[in-house]
Wavefront OBJ file of the C-alpha trace (Angstrom):
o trace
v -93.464 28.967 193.688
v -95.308 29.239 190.389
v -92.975 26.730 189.160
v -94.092 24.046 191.670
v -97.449 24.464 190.935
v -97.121 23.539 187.339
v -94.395 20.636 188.211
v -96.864 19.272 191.074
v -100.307 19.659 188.640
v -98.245 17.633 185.717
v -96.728 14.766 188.184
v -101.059 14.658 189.765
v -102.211 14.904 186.058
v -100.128 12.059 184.837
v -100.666 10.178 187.841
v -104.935 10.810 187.203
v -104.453 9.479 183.379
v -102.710 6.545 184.559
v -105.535 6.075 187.558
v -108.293 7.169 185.115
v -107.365 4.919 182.375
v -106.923 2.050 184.942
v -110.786 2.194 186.512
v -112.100 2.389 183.094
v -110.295 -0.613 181.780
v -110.890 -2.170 185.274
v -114.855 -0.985 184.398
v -114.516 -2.253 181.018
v -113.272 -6.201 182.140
v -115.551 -6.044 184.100
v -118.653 -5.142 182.375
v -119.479 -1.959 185.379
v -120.369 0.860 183.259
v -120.434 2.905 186.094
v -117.096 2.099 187.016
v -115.997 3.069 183.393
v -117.708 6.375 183.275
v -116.513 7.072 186.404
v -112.780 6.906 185.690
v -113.142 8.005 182.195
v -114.587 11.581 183.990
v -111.342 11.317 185.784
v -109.193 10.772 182.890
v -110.264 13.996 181.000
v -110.158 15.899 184.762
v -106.584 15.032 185.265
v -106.079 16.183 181.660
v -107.741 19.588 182.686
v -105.734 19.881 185.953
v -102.488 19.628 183.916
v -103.515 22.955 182.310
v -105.046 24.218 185.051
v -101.342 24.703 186.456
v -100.253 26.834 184.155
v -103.049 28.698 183.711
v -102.453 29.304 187.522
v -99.695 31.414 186.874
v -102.049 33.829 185.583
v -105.409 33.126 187.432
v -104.303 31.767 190.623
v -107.057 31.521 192.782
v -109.884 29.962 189.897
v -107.553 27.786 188.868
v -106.524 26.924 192.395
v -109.873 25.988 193.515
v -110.194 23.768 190.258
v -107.301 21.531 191.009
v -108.583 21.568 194.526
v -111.816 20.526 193.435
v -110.484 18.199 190.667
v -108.949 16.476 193.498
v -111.428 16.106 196.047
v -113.520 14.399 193.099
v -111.096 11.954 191.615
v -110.367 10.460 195.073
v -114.155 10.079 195.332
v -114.311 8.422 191.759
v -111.615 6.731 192.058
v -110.565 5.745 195.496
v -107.048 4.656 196.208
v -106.414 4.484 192.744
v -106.184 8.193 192.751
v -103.894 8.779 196.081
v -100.806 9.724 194.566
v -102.668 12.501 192.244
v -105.310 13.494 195.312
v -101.682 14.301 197.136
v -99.959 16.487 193.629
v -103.352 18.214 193.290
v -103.758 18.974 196.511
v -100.873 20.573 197.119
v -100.501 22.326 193.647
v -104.372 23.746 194.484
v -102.989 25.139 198.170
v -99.738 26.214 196.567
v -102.021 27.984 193.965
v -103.786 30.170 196.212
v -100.218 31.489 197.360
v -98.654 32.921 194.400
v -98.108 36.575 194.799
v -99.316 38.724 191.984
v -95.699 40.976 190.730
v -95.643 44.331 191.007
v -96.582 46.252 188.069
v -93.368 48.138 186.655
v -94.164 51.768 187.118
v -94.349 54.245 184.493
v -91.755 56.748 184.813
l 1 2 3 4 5 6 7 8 9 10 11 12 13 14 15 16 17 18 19 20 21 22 23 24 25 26 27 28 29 30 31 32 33 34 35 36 37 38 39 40 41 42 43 44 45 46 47 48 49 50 51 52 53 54 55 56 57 58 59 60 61 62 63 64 65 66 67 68 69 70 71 72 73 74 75 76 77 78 79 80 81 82 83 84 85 86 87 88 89 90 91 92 93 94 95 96 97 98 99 100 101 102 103 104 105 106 107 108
């Protein structure tokens, strides 16, 4: 399962820089600096999340509740724009939360 997590976090990171850069070049044509800060924030999140799903391998409830999190706000910032990463994240956050720690190898 720890594999997914990472797999799912990379496909909803890429899928953020893609949505991220998108909104702030929308923002940009547009002259709505709001808009451009906006997905610009969700840019460097989705860049985060990416390592967040690794790092879950070894911290898997913080890092859990930061995709989780990092999800709930880029489909905020970002709308639809953002669905297909809102979906990765969400899942990889969930999935997160159920990794089982392994057992310590016992000293003999």
């Amino acid at each position: 399962m720890k594999i997914w997590v990472a797999v799912l976090s990379v496909l909803g990171g890429l899928s953020g820089l893609v949505s991220g850069f998108m909104v702030t070049a929308g923002g940009e044509m547009f002259g709505d600096a709001t808009m451009s800060n906006d997905g610009a924030a969700v840019f460097w999140l989705s860049a985060l999340a990416i390592f967040l799903g690794f790092l879950s391998w070894k911290w898997n409830k913080p890092s859990g509740a930061g995709l989780i999190i990092i999800a709930l706000y880029g489909i905020y910032a970002n709308g639809l724009f953002f669905t297909i990463a809102f979906i990765f994240l969400l899942i990889a956050g969930i999935l997160a939360f159920r990794i089982q720690p392994k057992e310590k190898q016992r000293a003999k």
